[in-house]
KERO-21757 format. One record per residue (C-alpha): residue number from 1; residue in three letters; x, y, z. Coordinates in pm, 1 decimal. Example, Ala and Ser with C-alpha at 12.3 -4.5 7.8 and 13.67 -1.06 7.14 Angstrom:
BEGIN
1 | ALA | 1230.0 | -450.0 | 780.0
2 | SER | 1367.0 | -106.0 | 714.0
***
This chain:
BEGIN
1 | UNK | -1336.5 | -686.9 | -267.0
2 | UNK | -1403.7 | -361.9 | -426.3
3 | UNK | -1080.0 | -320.4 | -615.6
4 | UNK | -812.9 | -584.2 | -722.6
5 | UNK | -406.9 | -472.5 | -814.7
6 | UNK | -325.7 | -599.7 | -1146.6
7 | UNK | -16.8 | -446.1 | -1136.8
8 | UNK | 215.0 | -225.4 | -1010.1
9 | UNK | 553.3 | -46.7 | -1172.6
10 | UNK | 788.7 | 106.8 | -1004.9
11 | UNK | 1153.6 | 298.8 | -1076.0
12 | UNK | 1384.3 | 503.7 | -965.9
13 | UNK | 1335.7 | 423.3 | -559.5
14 | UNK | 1589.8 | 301.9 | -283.9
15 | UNK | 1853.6 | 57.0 | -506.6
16 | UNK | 1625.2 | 8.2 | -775.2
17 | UNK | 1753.8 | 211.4 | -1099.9
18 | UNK | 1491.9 | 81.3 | -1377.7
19 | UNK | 1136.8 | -39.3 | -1401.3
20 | UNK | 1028.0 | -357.5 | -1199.6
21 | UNK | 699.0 | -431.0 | -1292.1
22 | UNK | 489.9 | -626.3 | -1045.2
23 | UNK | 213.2 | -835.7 | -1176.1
24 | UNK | -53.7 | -974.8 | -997.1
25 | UNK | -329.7 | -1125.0 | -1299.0
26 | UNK | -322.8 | -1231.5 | -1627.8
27 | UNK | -233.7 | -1035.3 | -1901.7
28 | UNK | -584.8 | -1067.4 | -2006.5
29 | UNK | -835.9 | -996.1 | -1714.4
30 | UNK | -1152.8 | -1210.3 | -1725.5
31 | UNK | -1481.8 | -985.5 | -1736.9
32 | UNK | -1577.3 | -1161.4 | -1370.9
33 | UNK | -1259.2 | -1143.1 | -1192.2
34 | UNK | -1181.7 | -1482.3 | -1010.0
35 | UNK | -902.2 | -1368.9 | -790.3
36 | UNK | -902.8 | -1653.8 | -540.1
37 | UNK | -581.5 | -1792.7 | -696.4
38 | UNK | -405.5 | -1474.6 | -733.8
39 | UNK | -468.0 | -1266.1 | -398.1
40 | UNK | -97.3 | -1370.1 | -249.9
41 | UNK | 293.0 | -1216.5 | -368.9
42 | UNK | 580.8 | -1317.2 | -185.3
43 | UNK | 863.6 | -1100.7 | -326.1
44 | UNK | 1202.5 | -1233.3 | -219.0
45 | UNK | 1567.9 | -1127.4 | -308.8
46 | UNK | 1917.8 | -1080.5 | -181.0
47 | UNK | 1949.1 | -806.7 | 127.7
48 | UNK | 1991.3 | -402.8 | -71.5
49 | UNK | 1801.1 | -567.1 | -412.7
50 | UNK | 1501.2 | -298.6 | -349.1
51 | UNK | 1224.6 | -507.0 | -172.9
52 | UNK | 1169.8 | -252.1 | 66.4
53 | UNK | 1171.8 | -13.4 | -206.0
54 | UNK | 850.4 | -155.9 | -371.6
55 | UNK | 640.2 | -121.3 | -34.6
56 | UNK | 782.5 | 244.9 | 12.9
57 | UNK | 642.2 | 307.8 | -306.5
58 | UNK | 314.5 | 163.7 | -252.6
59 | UNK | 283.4 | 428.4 | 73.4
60 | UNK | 423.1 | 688.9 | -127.3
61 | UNK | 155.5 | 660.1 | -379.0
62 | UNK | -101.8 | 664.5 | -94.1
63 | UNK | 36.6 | 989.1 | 20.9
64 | UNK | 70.5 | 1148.4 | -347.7
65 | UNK | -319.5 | 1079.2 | -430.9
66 | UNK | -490.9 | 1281.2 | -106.9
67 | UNK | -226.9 | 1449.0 | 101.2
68 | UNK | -156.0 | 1790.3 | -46.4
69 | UNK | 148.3 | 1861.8 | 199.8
70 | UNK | 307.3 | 1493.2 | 145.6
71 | UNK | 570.4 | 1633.7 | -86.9
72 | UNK | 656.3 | 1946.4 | 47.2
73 | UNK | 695.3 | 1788.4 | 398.9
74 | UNK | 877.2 | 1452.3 | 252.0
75 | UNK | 1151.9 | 1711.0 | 118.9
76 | UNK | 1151.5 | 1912.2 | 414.4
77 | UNK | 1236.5 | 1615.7 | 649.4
78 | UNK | 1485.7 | 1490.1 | 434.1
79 | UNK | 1253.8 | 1182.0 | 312.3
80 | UNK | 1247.1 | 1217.9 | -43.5
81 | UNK | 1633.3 | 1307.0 | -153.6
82 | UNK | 1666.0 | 998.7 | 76.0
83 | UNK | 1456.8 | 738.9 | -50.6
84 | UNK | 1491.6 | 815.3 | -481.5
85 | UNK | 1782.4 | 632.5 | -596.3
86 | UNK | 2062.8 | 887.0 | -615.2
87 | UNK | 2194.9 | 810.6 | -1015.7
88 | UNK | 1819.4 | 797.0 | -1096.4
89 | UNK | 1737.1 | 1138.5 | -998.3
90 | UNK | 1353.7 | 1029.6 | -1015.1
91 | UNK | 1055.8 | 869.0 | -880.8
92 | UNK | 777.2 | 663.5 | -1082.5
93 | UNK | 502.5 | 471.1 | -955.4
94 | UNK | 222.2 | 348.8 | -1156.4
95 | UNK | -70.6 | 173.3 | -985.1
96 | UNK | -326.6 | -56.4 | -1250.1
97 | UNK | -635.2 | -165.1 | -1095.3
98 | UNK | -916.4 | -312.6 | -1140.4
99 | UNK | -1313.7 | -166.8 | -967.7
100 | UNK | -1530.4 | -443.5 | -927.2
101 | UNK | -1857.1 | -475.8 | -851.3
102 | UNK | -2005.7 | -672.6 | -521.8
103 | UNK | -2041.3 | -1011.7 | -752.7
104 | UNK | -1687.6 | -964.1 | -881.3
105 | UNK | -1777.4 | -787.1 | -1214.4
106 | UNK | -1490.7 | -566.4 | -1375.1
107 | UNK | -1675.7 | -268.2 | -1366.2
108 | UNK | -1343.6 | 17.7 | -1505.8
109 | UNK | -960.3 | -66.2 | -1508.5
110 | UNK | -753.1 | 237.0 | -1377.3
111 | UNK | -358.0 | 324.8 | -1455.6
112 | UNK | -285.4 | 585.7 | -1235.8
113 | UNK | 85.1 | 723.0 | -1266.2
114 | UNK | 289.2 | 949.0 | -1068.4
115 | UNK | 669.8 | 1111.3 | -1165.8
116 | UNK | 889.0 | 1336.3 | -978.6
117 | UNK | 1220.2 | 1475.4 | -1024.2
118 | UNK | 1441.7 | 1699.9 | -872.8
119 | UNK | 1422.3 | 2080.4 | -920.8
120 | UNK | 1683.1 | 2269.4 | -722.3
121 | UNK | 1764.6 | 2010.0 | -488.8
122 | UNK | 1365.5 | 1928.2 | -361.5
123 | UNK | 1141.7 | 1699.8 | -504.9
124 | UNK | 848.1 | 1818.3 | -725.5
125 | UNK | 571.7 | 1615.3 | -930.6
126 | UNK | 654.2 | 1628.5 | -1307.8
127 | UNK | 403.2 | 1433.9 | -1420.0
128 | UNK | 24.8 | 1263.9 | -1305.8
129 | UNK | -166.7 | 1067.9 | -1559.4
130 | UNK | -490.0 | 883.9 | -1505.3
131 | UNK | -616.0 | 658.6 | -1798.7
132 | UNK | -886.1 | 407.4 | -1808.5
133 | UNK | -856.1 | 98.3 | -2021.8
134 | UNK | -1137.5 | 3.9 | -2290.0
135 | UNK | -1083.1 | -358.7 | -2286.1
136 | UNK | -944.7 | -664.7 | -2074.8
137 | UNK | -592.1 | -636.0 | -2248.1
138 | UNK | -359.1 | -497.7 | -1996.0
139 | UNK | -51.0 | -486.8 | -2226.0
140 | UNK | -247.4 | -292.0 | -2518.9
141 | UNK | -90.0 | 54.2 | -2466.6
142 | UNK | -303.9 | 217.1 | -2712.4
143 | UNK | -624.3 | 100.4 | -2572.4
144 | UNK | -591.4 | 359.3 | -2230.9
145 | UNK | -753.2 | 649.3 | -2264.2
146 | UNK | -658.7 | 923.2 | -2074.0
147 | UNK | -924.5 | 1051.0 | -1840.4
148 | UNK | -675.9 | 1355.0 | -1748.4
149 | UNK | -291.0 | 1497.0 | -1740.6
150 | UNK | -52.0 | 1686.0 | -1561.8
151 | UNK | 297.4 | 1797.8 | -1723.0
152 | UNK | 516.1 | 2048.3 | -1548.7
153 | UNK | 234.7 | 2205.6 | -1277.2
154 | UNK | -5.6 | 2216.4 | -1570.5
155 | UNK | -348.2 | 2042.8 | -1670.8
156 | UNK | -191.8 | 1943.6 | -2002.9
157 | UNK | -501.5 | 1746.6 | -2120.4
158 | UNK | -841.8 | 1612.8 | -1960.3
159 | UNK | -1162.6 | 1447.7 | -2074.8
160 | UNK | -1372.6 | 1528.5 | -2351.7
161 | UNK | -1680.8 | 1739.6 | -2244.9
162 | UNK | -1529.8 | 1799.9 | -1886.7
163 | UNK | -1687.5 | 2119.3 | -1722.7
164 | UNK | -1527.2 | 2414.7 | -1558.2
165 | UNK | -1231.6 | 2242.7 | -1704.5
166 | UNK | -1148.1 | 2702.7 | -1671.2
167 | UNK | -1219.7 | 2721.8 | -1355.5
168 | UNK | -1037.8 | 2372.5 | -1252.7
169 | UNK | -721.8 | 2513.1 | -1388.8
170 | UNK | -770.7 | 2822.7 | -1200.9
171 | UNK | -795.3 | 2694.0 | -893.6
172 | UNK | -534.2 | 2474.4 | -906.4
173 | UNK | -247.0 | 2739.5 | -1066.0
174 | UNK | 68.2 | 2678.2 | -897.1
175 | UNK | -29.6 | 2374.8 | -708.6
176 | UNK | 50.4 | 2102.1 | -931.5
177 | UNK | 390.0 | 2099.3 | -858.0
178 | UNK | 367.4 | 1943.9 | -527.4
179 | UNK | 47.7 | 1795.4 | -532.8
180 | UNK | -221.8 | 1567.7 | -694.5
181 | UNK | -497.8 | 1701.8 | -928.4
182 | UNK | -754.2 | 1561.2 | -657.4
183 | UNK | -534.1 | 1733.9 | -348.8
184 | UNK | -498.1 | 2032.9 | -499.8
185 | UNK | -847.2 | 2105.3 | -605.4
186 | UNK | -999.0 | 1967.6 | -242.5
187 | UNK | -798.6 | 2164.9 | -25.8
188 | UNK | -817.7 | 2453.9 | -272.0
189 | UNK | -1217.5 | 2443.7 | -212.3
190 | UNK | -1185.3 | 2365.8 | 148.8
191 | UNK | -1330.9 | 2719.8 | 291.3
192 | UNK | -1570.0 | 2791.4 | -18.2
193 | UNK | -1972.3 | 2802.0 | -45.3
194 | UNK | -1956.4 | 2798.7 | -409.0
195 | UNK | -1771.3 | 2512.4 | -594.9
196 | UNK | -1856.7 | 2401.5 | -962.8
197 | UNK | -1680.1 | 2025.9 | -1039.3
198 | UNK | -1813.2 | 1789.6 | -1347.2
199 | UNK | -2000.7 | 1502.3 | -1182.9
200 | UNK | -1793.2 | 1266.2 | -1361.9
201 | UNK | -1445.9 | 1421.4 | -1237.5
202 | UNK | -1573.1 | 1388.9 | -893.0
203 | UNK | -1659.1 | 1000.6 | -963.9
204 | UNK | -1313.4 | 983.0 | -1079.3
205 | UNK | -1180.8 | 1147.5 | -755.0
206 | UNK | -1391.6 | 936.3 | -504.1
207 | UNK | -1292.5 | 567.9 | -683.3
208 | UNK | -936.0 | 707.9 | -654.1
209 | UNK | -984.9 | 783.1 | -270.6
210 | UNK | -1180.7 | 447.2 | -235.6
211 | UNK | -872.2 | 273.3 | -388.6
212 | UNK | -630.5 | 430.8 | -120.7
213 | UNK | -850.4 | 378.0 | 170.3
214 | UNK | -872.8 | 0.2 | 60.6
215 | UNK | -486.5 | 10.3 | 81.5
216 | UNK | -280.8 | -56.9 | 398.2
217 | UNK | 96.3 | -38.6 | 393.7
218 | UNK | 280.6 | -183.1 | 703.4
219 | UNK | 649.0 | -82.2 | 662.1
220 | UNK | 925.1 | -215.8 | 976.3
221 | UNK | 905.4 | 143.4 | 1158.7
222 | UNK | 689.9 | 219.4 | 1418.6
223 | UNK | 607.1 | 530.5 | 1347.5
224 | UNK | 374.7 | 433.8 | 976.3
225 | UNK | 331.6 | 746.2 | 730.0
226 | UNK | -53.0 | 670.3 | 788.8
227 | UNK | -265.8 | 994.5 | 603.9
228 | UNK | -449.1 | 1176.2 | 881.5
229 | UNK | -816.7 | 1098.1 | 668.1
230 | UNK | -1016.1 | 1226.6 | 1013.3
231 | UNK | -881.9 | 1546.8 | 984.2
232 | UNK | -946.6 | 1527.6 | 588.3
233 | UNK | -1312.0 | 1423.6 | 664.7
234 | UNK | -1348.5 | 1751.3 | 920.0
235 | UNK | -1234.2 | 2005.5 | 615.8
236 | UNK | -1432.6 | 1808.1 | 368.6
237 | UNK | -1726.8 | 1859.9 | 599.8
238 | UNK | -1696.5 | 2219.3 | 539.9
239 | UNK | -1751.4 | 2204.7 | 185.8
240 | UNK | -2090.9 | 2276.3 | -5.1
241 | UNK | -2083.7 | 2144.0 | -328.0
242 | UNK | -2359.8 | 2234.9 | -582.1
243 | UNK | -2405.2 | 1879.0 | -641.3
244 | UNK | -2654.6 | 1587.7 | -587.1
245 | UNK | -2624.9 | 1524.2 | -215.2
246 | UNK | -2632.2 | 1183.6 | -272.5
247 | UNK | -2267.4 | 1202.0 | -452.7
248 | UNK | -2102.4 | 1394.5 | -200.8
249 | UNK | -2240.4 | 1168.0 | 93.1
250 | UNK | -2040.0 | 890.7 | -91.2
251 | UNK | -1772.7 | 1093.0 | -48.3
252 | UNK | -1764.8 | 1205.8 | 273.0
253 | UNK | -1839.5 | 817.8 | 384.7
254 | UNK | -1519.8 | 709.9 | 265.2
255 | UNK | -1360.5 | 988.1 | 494.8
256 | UNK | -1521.4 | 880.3 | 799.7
257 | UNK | -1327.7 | 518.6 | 819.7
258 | UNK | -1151.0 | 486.5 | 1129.4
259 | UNK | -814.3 | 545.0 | 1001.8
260 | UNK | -487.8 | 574.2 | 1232.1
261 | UNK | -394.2 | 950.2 | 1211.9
262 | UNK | 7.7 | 1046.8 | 1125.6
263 | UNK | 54.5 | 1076.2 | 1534.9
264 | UNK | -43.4 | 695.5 | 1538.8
265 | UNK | -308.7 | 802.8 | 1864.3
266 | UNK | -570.9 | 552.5 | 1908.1
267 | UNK | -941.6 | 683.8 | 1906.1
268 | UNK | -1289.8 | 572.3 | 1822.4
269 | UNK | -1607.4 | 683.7 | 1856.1
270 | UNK | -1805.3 | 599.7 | 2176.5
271 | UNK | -2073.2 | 432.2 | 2034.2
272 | UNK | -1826.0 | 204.6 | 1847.9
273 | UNK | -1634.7 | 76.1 | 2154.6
274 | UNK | -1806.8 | -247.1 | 2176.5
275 | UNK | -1664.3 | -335.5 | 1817.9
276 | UNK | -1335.9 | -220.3 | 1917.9
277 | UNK | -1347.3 | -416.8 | 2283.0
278 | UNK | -1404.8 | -701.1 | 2030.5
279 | UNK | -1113.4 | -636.5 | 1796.8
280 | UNK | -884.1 | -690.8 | 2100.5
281 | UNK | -1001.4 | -1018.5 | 2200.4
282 | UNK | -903.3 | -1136.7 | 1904.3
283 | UNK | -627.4 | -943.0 | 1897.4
284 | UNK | -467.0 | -1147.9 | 2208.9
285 | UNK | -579.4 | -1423.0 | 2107.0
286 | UNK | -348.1 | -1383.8 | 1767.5
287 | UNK | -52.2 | -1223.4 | 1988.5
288 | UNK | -115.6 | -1558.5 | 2256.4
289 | UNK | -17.0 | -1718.2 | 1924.5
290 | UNK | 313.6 | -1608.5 | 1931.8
291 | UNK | 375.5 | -1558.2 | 2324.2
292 | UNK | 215.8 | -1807.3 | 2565.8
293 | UNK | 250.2 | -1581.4 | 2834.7
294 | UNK | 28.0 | -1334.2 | 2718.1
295 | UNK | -284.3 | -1303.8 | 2940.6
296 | UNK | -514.2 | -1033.6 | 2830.7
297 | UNK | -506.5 | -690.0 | 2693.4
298 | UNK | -696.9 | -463.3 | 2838.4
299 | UNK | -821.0 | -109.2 | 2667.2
300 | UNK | -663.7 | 231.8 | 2880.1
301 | UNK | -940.0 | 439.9 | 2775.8
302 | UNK | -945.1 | 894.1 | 2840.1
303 | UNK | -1240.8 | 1074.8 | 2686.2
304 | UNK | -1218.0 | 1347.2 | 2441.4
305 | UNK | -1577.7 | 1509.0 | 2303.0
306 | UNK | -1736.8 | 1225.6 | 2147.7
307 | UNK | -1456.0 | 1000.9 | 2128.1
308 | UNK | -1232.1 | 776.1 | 2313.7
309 | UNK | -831.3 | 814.3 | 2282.3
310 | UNK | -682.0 | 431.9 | 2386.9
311 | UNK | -378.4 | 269.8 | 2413.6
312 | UNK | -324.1 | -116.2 | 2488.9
313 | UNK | -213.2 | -266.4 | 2809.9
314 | UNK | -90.1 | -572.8 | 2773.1
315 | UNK | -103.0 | -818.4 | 3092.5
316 | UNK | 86.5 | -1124.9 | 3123.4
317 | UNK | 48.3 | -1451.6 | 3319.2
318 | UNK | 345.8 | -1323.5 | 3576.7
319 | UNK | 129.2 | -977.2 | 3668.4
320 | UNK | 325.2 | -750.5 | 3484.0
321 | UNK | 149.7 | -487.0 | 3287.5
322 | UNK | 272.8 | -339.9 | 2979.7
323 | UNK | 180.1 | -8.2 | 2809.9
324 | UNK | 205.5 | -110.0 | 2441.3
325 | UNK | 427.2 | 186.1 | 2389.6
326 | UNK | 720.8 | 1.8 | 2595.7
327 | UNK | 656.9 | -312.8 | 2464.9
328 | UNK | 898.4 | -528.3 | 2216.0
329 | UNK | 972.3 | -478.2 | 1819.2
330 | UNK | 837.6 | -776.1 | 1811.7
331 | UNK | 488.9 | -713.9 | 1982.5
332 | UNK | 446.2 | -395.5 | 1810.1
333 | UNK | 510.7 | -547.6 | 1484.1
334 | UNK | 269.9 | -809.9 | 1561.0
335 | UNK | 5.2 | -551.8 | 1679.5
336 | UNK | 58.7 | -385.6 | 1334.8
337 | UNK | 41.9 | -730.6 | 1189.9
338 | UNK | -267.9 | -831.6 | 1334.4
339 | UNK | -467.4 | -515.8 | 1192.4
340 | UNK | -314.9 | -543.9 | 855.4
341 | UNK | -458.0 | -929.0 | 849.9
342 | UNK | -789.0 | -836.3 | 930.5
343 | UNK | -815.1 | -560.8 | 667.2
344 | UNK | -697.6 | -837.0 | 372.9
345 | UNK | -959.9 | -1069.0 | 531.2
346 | UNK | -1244.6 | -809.9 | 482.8
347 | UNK | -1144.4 | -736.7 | 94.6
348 | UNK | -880.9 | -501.9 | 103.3
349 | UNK | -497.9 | -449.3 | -41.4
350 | UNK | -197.5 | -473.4 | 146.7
351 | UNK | 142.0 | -454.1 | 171.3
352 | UNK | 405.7 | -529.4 | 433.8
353 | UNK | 764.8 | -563.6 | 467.8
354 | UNK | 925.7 | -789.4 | 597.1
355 | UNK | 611.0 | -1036.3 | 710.9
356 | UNK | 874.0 | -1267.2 | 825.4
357 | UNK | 1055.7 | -1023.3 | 1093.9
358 | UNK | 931.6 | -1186.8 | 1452.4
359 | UNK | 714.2 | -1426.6 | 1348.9
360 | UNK | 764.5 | -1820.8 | 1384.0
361 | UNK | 835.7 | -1988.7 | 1071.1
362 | UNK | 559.7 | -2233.3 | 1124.7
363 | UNK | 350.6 | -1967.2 | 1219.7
364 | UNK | 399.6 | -1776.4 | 892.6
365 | UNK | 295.9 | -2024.6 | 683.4
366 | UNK | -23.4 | -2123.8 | 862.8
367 | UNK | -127.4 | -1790.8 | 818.0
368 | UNK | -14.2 | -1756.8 | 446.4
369 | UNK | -193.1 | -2044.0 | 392.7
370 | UNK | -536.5 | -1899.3 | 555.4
371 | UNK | -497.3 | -1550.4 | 351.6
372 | UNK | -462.3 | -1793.4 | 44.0
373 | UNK | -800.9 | -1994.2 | 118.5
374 | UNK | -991.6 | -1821.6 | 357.3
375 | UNK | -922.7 | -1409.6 | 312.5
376 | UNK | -1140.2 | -1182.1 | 73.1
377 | UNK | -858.7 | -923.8 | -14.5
378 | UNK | -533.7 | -929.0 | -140.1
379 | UNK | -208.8 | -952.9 | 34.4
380 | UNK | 187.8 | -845.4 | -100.0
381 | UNK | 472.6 | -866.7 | 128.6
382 | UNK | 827.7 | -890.2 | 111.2
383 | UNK | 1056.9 | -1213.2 | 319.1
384 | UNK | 1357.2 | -1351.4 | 310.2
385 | UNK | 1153.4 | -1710.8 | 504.3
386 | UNK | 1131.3 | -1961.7 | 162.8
387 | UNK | 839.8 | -2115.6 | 410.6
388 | UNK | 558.9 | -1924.4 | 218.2
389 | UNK | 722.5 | -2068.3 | -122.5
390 | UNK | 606.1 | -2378.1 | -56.7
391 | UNK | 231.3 | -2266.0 | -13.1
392 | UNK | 244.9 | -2045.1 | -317.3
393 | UNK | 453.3 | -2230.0 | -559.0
394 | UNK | 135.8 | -2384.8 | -705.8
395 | UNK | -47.3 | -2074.3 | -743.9
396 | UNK | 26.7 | -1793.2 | -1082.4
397 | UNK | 164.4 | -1492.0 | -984.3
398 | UNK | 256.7 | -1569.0 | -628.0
399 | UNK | 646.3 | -1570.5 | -573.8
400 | UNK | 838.4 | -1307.5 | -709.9
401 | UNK | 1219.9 | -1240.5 | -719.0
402 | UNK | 1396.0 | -963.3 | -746.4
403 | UNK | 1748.6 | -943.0 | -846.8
404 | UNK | 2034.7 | -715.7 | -742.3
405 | UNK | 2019.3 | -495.7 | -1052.1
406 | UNK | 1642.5 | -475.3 | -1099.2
407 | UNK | 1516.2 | -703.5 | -1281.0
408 | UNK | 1233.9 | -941.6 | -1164.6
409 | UNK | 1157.4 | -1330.6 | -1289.0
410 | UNK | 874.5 | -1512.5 | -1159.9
411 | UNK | 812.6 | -1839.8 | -1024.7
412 | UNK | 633.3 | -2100.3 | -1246.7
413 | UNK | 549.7 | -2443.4 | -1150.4
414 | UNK | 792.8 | -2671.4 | -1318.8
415 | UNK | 709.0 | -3059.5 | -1232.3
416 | UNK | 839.0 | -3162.6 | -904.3
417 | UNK | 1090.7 | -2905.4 | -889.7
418 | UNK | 1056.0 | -2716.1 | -566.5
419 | UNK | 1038.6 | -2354.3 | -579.8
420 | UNK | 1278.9 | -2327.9 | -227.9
421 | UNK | 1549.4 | -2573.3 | -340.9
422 | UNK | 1577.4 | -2407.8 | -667.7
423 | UNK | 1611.7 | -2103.0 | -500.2
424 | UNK | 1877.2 | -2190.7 | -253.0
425 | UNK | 2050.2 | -2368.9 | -526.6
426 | UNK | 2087.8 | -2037.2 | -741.0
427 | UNK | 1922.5 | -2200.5 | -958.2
428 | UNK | 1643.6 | -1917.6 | -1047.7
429 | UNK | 1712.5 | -1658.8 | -1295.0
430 | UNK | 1942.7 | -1361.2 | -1179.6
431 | UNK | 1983.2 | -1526.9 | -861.1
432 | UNK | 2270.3 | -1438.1 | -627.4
433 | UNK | 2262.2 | -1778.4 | -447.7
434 | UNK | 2453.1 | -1995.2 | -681.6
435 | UNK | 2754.4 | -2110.7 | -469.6
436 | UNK | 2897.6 | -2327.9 | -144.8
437 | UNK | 2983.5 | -2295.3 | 132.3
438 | UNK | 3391.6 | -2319.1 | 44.9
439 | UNK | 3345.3 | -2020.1 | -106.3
440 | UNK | 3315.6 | -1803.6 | 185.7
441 | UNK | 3689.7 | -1967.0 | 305.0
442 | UNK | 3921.8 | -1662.6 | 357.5
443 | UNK | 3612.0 | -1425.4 | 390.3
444 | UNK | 3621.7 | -1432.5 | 767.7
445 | UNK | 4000.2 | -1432.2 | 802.5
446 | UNK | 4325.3 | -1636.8 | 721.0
447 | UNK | 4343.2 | -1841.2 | 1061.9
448 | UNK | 4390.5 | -2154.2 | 1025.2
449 | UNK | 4194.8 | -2479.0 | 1018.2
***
């Protein structure tokens, strides 16, 4: 794992009208991070609480850090007015996390923050702050130092001894507003021979694009706000930066991932078919998992330059063949499922909503239980199945709840007590569940018994 979530705040989204602060580590982070007890969340809570809200946020920040036309087209489609909580009026999200090194080694801690607030009826971004904290002390606020600032469309502070701090600000005039520091200056540059960046600024940029390629959000629609980052890599490629290569290379490798583009088309490279022929064994093998009558998938495969564009065909026992496309919520979600596992297996962050939406309850715990022993990354997702609570209710920081007004309390192991029964029994804090089942009598009419 090359970064780790310590923790995550969020306001002013879908129900939620004040801070809920996610944590994921100890208040005081060990210098070699040992994350193997802490790489699961299960947030639960009553249906319209906000759990959706938190993943939202998590692919909203994704979108705020590299894509310079997320905002304007997130108030142009109606996304933005739609998703901030309406008495609010605004949107924070604040991201603390941790860059290791390959033997687990806290190498920086990042708090990267993001506001916006309503001007004239759109969405536009009042505030950005990056700060890096000297110490293991997450709660110290006075030990983050911040690396640089946006207020109000304007650099309003940056690092000691940053150059062309002039010509930063110049390029980026009247940008701000509706995008990141690191958007705005990229796709500023995109057409010029002649760009000037501090070596340490562009360090800062590429661990920030590292972080959000090492995220994946999996939300319940079909149609994911994945970043297009292949396109991004084909304008970065244009750029010539008077640099050492060797920095910029780094860059432009973490563009290259293979990364599902906002259409959600399929392609690959040719010479990297093999590895995906591969990835769908496995991948109906996982889906056989769930439905027995799965017999293969095959690959539908159309060439285009030096690539393949794919789709799945999935062929069952009975001969019929289906185009993934046509295919079940279900399936699909699975399919998403399936490559959202294998990124938290490799190392990297993710979210999903709503794990438990068409998936066995037996089966969701066996596979909670492998991401807890077996997986490399980190995994956050959002049920209403108290299966998983019973895997995690050993384990710090694993179960979350979040109430119907905001506010968050956190499992702790208390003796025998079972983390599900207390649960049903409304017996955790801020917990809707605390009554019978007389006390729905009348609720569904006055006939009588």
């Amino acid at each position: 794992m090359k970064f780790y979530l310590l923790n995550m705040k969020v306001n002013g989204i879908k129900n939620i009208d004040k801070e809920v602060k996610l944590e994921f580590y100890k208040t005081v982070v060990d210098q070699t991070l040992d994350y193997s007890k802490y790489n699961v969340k299960a947030i639960y809570g009553p249906n319209g609480a906000g759990k959706t809200g938190l993943i939202y946020a998590a692919d909203i920040y994704r979108g705020l850090v590299f894509d310079e036309k997320y905002i304007t087209l997130s108030n142009a489609n109606g996304f933005l007015p739609n998703i901030v909580n309406q008495n609010v009026k605004q949107l924070s999200i604040s991201m603390c996390f941790a860059k290791l090194s390959d033997d687990n080694i806290v190498q920086n801690i990042f708090e990267h923050y993001f506001c916006l607030k309503a001007v004239n009826g759109e969405y536009k971004l009042a505030e950005e702050r990056l700060s890096k904290l000297n110490g293991f002390m997450l709660n110290a606020e006075d030990k983050y130092k911040v690396i640089y600032q946006i207020k109000d469309g304007e650099i309003n502070q940056i690092f000691d001894k940053c150059k062309y701090v002039d010509e930063l600000k110049t390029s980026t005039m009247n940008l701000l507003s509706t995008q990141s520091l690191l958007a705005a200056f990229f796709y500023t540059h995109k057409d010029s021979n002649d760009i000037k960046i501090d070596s340490k600024l562009l360090e800062i940029f590429t661990t920030l694009l590292d972080f959000v390629t090492d995220t994946t959000v999996v939300l319940q629609e079909t149609d994911n706000n994945y970043i297009n980052f292949a396109n991004i890599k084909a304008q970065i490629d244009t750029l010539n930066m008077q640099m050492k290569t060797k920095d910029i290379n780094t860059f432009k490798d973490l563009l290259r991932r293979n990364r599902i583009p906002r259409t959600n088309a399929r392609r690959i490279k040719k010479e990297n078919i093999a590895s995906q022929e591969k990835y769908v064994k496995n991948l109906c093998k996982f889906i056989m998992a769930f439905n027995h009558d799965l017999q293969n998938i095959e690959l539908k495969k159309d060439e285009n330059g030096d690539f393949y564009e794919y789709e799945y065909i999935l062929i069952y026992k009975d001969g019929k063949k289906i185009n993934e496309k046509y295919e079940s919520t279900g399936i699909k979600k699975i399919i998403n499922i399936f490559s959202a596992l294998c990124e938290v297996n490799n190392g990297n962050i993710v979210f999903i909503d709503e794990f438990d939406a068409n998936i066995h309850d037996v089966l969701l715990i066996k596979i909670v239980e492998y991401v807890k022993k077996y997986a490399l990354g980190q995994l956050i997702f959002t049920t209403h199945n108290s299966g998983p609570m019973d895997v995690l209710k050993k384990e710090k920081k694993a179960i979350d709840f979040l109430s119907s007004d905001s506010r968050i309390s956190s499992w702790t192991n208390s003796g025998n007590y079972s983390a599900s029964s207390q649960y049903r029994k409304g017996l955790i804090e801020f917990s809707p569940f605390n009554l019978e089942a007389f006390n729905f009598l009348g609720v569904f009419g006055d006939a009588e018994q």
